[in-house]
C-alpha positions as CSV (number, residue, x, y, z in Angstrom):
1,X,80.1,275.9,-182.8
2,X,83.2,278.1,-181.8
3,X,82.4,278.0,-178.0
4,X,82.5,274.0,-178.2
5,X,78.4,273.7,-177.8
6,X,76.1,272.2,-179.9
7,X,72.8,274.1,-180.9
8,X,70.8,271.7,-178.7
9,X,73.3,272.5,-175.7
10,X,72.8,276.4,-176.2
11,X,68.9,276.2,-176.6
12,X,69.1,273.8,-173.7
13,X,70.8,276.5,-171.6
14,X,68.6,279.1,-172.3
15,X,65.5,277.2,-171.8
16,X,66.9,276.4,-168.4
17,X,67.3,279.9,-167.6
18,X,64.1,281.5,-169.0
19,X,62.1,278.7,-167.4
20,X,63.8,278.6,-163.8
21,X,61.8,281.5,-162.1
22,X,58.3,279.7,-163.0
23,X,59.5,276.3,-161.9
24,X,60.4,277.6,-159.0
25,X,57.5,280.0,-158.1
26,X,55.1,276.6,-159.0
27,X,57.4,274.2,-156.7
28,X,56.7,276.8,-153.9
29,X,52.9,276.9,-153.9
30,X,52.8,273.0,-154.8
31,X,55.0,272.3,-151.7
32,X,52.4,275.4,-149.4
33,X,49.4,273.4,-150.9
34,X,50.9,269.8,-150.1
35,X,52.0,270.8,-146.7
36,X,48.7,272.0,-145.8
37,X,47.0,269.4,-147.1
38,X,48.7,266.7,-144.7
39,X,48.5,269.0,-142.3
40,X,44.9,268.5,-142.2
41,X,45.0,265.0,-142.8
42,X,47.2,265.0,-139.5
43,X,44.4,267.0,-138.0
44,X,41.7,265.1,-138.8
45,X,43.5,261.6,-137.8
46,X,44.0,263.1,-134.5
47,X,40.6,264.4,-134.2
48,X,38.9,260.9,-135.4
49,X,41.1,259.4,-132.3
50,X,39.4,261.9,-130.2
51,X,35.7,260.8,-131.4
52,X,36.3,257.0,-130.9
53,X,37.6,257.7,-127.3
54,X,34.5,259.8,-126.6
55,X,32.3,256.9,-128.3
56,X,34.0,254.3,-125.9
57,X,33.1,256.3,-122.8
58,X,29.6,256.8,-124.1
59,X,28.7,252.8,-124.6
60,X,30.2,251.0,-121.7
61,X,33.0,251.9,-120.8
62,X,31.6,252.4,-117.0
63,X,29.1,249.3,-117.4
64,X,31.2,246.9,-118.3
65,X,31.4,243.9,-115.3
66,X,34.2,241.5,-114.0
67,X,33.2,237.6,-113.5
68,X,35.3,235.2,-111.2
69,X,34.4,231.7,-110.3
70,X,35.6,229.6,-107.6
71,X,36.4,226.5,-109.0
72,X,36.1,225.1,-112.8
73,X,33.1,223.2,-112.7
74,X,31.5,225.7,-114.6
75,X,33.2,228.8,-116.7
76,X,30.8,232.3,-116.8
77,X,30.8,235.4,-119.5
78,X,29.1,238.5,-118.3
79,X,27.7,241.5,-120.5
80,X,27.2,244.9,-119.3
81,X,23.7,244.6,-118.3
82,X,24.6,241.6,-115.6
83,X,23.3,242.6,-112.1
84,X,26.3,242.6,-109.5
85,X,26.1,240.2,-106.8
86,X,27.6,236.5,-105.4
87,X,25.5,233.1,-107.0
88,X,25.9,229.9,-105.8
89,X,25.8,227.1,-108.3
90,X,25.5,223.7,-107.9
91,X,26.1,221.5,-111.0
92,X,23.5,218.0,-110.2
93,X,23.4,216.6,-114.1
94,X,25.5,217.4,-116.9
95,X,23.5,217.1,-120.6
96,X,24.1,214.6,-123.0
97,X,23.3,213.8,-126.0
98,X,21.8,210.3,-126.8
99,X,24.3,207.5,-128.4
100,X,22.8,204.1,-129.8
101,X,25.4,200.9,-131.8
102,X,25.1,198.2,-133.6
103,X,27.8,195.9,-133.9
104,X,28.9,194.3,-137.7
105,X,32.3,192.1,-138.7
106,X,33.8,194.8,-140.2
107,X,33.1,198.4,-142.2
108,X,32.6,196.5,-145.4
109,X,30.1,193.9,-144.1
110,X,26.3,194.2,-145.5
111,X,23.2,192.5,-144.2
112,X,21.3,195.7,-144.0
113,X,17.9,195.5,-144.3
114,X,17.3,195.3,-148.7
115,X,13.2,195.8,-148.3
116,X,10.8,198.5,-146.9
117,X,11.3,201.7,-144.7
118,X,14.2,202.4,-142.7
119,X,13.6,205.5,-139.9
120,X,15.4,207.5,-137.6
121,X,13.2,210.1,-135.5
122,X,14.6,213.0,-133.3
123,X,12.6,215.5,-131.6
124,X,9.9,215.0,-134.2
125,X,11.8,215.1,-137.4
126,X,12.1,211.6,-139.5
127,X,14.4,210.1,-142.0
128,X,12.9,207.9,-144.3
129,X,15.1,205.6,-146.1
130,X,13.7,203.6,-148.6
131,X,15.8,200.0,-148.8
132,X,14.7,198.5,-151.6
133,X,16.0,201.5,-153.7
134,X,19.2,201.9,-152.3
135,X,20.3,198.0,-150.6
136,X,17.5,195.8,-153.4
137,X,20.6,193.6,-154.2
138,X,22.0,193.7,-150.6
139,X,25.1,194.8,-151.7
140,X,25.4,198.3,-149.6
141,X,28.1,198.0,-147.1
142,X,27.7,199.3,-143.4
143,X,30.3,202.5,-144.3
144,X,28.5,203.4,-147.5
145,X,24.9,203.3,-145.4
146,X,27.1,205.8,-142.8
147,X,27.8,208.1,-145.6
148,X,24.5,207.8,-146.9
149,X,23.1,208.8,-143.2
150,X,25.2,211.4,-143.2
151,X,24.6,213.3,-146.4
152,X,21.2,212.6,-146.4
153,X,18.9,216.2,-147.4
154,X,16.8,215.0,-145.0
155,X,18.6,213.9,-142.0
156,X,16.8,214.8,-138.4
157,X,20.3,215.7,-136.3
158,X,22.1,212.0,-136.4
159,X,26.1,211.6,-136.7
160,X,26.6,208.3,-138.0
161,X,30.3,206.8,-137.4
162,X,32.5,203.7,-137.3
163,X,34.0,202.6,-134.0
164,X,36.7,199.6,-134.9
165,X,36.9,197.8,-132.1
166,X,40.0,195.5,-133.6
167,X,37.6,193.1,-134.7
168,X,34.7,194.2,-135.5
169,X,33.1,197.7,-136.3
170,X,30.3,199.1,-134.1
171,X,27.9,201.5,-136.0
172,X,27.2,204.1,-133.8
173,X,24.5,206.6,-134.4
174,X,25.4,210.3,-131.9
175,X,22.2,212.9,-131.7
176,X,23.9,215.9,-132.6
177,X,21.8,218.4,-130.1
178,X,22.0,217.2,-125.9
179,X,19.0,216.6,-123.8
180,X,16.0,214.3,-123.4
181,X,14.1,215.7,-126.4
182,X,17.1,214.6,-128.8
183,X,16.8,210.9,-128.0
184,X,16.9,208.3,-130.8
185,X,14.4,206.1,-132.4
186,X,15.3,203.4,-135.0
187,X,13.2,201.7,-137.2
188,X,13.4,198.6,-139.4
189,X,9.7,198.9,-141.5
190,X,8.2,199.5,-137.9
191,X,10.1,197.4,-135.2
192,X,13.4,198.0,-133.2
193,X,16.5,197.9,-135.7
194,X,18.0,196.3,-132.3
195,X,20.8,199.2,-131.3
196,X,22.0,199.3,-127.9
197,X,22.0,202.1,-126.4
198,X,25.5,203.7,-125.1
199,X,24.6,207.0,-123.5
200,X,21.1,208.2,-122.4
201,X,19.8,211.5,-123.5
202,X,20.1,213.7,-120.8
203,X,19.3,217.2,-119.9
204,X,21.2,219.1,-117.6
205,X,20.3,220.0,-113.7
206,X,21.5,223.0,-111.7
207,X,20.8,225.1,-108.9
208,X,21.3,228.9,-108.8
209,X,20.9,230.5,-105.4
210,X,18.8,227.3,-104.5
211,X,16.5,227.5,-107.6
212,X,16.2,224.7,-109.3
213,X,17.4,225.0,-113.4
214,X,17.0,222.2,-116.1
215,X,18.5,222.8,-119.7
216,X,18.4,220.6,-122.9
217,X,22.0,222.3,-123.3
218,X,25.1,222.9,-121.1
219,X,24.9,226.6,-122.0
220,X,22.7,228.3,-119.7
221,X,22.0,231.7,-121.6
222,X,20.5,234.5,-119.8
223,X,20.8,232.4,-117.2
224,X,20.4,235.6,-115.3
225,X,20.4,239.2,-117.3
226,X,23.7,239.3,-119.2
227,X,25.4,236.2,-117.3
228,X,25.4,232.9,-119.6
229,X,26.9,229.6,-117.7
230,X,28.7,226.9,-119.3
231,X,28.3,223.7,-117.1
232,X,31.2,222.0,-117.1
233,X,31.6,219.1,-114.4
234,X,29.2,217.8,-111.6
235,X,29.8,218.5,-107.9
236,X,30.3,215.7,-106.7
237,X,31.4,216.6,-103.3
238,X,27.8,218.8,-103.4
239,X,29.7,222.3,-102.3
240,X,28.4,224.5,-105.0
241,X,30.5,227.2,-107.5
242,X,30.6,230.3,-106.0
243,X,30.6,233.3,-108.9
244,X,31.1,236.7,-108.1
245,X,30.3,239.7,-110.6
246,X,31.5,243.1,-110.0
247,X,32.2,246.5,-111.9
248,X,35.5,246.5,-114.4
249,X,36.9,249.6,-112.6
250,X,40.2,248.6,-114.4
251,X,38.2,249.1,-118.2
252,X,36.5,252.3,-116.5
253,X,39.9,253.7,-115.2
254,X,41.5,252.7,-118.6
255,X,38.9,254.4,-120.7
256,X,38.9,257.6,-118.9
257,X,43.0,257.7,-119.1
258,X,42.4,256.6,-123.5
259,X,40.1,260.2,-123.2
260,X,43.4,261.7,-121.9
261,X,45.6,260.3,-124.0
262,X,43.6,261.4,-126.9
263,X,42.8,265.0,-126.0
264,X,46.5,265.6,-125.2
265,X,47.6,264.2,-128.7
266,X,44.8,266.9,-129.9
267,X,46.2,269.6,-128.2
268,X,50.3,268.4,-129.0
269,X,49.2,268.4,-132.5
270,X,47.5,271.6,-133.0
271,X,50.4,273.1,-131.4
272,X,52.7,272.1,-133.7
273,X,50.1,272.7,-137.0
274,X,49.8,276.1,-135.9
275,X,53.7,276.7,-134.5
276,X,56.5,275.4,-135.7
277,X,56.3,271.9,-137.0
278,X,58.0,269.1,-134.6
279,X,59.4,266.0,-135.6
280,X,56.8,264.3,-134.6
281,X,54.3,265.6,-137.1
282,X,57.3,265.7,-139.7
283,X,57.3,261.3,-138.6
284,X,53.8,261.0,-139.2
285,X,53.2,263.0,-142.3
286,X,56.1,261.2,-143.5
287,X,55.1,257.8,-142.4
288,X,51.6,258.8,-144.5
289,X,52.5,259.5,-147.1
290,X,54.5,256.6,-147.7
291,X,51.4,254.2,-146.6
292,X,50.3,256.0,-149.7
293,X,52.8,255.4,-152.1
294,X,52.7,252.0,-151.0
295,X,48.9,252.0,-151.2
296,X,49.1,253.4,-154.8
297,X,52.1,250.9,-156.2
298,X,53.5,253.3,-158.5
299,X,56.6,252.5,-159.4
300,X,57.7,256.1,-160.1
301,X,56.4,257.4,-157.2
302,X,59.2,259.3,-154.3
303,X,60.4,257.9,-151.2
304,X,57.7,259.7,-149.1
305,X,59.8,262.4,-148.3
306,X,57.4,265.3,-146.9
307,X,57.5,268.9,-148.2
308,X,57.1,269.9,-144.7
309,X,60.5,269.7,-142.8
310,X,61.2,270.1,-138.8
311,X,62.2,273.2,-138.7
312,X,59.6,274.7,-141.1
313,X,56.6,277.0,-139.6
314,X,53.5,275.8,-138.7
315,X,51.4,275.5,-142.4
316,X,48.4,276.1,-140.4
317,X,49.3,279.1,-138.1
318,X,47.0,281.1,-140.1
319,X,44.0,278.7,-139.9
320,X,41.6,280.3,-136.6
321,X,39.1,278.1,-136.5
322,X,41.6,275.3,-135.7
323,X,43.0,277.6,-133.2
324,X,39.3,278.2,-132.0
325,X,38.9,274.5,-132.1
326,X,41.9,274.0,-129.1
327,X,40.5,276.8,-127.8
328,X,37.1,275.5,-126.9
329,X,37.7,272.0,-126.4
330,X,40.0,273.2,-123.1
331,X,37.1,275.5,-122.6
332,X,34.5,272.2,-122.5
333,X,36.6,270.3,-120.7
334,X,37.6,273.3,-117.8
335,X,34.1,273.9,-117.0
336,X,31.8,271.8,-114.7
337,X,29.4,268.9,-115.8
338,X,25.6,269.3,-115.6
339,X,26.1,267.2,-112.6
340,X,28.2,269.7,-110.9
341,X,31.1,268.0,-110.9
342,X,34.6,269.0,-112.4
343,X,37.1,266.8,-114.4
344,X,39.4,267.9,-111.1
345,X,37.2,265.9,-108.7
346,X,37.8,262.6,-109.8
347,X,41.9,263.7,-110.1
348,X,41.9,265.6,-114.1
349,X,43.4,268.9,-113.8
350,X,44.6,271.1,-117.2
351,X,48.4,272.2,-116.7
352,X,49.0,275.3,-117.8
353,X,50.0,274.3,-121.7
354,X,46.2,273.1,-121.9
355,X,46.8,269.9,-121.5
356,X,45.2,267.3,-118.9
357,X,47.3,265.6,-116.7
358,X,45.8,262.5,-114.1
359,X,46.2,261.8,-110.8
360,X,45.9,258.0,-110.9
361,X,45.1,256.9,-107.0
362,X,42.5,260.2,-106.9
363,X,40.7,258.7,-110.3
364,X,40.7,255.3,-108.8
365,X,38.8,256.1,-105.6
366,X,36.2,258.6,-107.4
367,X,35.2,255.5,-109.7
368,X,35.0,252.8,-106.7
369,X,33.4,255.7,-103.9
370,X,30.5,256.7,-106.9
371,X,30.6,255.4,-110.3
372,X,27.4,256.0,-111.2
373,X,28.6,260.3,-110.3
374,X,31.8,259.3,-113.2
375,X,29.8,258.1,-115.3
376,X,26.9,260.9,-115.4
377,X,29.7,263.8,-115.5
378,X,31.2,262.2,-118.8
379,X,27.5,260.7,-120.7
380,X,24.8,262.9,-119.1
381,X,22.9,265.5,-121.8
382,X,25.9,268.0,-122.3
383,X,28.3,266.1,-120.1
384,X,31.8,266.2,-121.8
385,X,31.2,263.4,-124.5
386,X,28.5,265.1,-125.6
387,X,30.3,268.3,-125.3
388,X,33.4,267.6,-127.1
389,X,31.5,265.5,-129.5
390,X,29.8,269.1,-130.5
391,X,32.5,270.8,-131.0
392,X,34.5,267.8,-133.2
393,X,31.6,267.3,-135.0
394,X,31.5,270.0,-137.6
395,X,35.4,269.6,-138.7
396,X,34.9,266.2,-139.3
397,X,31.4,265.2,-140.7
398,X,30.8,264.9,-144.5
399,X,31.3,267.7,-146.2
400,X,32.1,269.6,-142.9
401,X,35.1,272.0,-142.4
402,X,37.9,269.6,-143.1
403,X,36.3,268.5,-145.8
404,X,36.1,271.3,-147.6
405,X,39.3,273.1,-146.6
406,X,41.0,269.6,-147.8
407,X,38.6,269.8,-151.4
408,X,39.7,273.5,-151.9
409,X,43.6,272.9,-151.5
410,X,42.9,270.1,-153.8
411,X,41.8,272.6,-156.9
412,X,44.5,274.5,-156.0
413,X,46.8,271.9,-156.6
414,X,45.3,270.9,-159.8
415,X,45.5,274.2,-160.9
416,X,49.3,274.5,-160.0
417,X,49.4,271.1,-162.3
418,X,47.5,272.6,-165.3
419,X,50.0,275.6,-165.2
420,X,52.9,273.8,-164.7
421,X,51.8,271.7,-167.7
422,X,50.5,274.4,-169.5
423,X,54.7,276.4,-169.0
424,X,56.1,272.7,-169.8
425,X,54.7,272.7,-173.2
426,X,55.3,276.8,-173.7
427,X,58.8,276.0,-172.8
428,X,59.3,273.1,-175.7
429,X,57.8,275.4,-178.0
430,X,60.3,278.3,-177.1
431,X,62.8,275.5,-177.2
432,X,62.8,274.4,-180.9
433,X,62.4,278.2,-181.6
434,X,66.1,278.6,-180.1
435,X,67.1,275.4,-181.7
436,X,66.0,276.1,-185.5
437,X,68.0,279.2,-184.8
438,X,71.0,278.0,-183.2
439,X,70.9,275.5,-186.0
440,X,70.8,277.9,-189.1
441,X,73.2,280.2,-187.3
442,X,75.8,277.5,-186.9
443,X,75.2,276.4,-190.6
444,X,75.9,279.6,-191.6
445,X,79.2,280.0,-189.4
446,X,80.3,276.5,-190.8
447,X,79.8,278.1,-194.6
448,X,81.9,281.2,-193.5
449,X,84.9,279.1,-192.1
450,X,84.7,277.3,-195.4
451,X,84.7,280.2,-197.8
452,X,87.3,281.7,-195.6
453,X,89.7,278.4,-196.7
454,X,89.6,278.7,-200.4
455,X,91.6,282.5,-200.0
């Protein structure tokens, strides 16, 4: 054409222009919609945080116990439920478990037995080999018998193994349980198979506090509520294991500063939704949505760049319940517990932004002076777990507010898609329009500059 431009480049160009306003209107309320949307997934991260912290303090986070011993002939886990005190244990009689051989030329030898029943009993259960089936031609060698033992449906609790002694092989039989009731018997069609025995079943002796313990096992479980013993080496000198339990003040201290932590984050966050959004929000939306990219492996996906920027207001300023939501967890957490005491008695005070700040030496002494007070002000009936846990609760549970504030911004967004697709296709119609126009009209210019020529 005279201006240089094809009739695809001018339809081009005025496609651009009609279409621009649209795009742009569309790309606004996408990137509103977007923006709220992580918004609320930032909210509800923060909020879930929250919850576990709440659910820590609620289980044991004041009941959990410390265990010490005084010397290693014995090694002791405590649960919750184990009674604080000092125990003295003295270690008499480790278990064992029972060991019988039987000594051959070498791991390939035979000379097993080719006839009648071969048994091994333990505790009551019996393995009946039948020789004449398996050795008739006395051709079974001492290793295959082991592997035989071994694989056996039917064996009673026996580990059979070779012990090469340089040269010769003892066959050694090894009850796989400890004490007395997992000794060995070995039968050749009724009589002794003639093993010697190596190490005597043995159950183990102890004394806790002076009372006298006996165990087919090393493991004393529930030894005493919550406190299981491992024995671990005889006193020989006959000075007994001191073990002291005692409260985990450390987890208790630690779990009450995690509660902090976490309502803090809450209230930092909901500033910054509501406000203007800081770059710390900006980071984690950000970091989320590229987990998600990630998490969807699409090629064509972006970078994770968020729609909401540092400097951008709060997408949720206009949201009140969230604002109600700050409002009434500082309420909860400003007014006393059913037990009468205050988050500021055991050193918790709310700073004048609304957030909590700790005195750690004033924390440390409520906790050792009256735990049991601590622990009632947080898990009592409508203490502050219980408290907060009310007010959280309907923002996050199925189909609760975030839930459906996330599911409506979700049709919106599908309806921004539908339109946008819906101009897309309005715009490639309006397209070949302007092309099958530009086209004829530069037809008909070319004609003119032709006819023109032959004058």
């Amino acid at each position: 054409m005279i201006s240089g431009m094809s009739a695809a480049q001018f339809a081009e160009q005025i496609i651009m222009a009609e279409r621009m306003g649209k795009d742009q209107l569309y790309k606004n309320q996408m990137d509103r919609y977007q923006a709220q949307l992580d918004a609320y997934s930032v909210l509800e991260k923060s909020l879930n945080s929250m919850t576990s912290k709440l659910d820590k303090i609620d289980s044991d986070a004041f009941d959990e116990k410390t265990v010490s011993v005084s010397d290693d002939n014995a090694s002791v886990t405590v649960g919750s439920d184990a009674p604080e005190g000092n125990y003295e244990l003295l270690v008499k009689q480790l278990a064992q478990a029972h060991q019988l051989t039987k000594n051959f030329a070498s791991e390939d030898a035979t000379g097993l037995p080719t006839s009648g029943d071969f048994t091994i009993e333990i505790a009551g259960e019996t393995l009946t080999l039948d020789m004449g089936a398996i050795n008739g031609d006395g051709s079974i060698t001492i290793s295959q018998f082991r592997d035989h033992i071994n694989n056996h449906a039917d064996n009673p609790g026996v580990q059979a193994s070779l012990v090469r002694t340089g040269g010769s092989v003892e066959f050694m039989l090894t009850s796989t349980e400890t004490g007395t009731a997992s000794e060995i018997t070995v039968l050749d069609n009724g009589t002794d198979f003639g093993m010697t025995e190596r190490r005597k079943a043995q159950d183990a002796l102890a004394e806790l506090n002076g009372i006298e313990i006996k165990s087919s096992s090393n493991y004393l479980e529930n030894v005493i509520d919550g406190m299981t013993v491992e024995l671990k080496k005889v006193h020989e000198s006959g000075q007994p294991s001191i073990i002291t339990v005692g409260t985990d003040f450390e987890s208790s201290e630690q779990a009450v500063k995690d509660f902090v932590d976490a309502f803090n984050l809450l209230m930092d966050q909901v500033n910054k939704l509501t406000r203007t959004m800081g770059s710390e929000v900006a980071d984690e939306i950000n970091d989320k949505k590229k987990d998600d990219d990630d998490d969807d492996d699409d090629d064509d996906s972006s970078s994770g760049n968020s729609s909401i920027t540092e400097d951008q207001l709060g997408v949720l300023k206009g949201d009140s319940s969230v604002r109600m939501l700050q409002n009434n967890m500082r309420q909860a957490a400003f007014v006393a517990s059913p037990n009468g005491m205050r988050l500021s008695d055991i050193g918790i005070e709310m700073t004048r932004d609304g957030k909590l700040k700790i005195d750690d030496d004033k924390l440390s002494e409520a906790l050792k002076s009256d735990p049991s007070a601590v622990k009632a002000m947080f898990t009592d009936d409508k203490g502050y777990v219980s408290r907060l846990d009310d007010i959280i609760d309907p923002f996050t549970k199925s189909d609760g507010y975030l839930d459906l504030k996330q599911g409506n911004l979700d049709k919106q967004v599908s309806r921004i898609e539908d339109n946008m697709e819906r101009h897309d296709y309005h715009m490639q119609q309006r397209y070949q329009v302007y092309l099958a126009q530009f086209t004829a009209m530069e037809a008909n210019i070319m004609k003119m500059s032709s006819a023109s020529g032959l004058f």
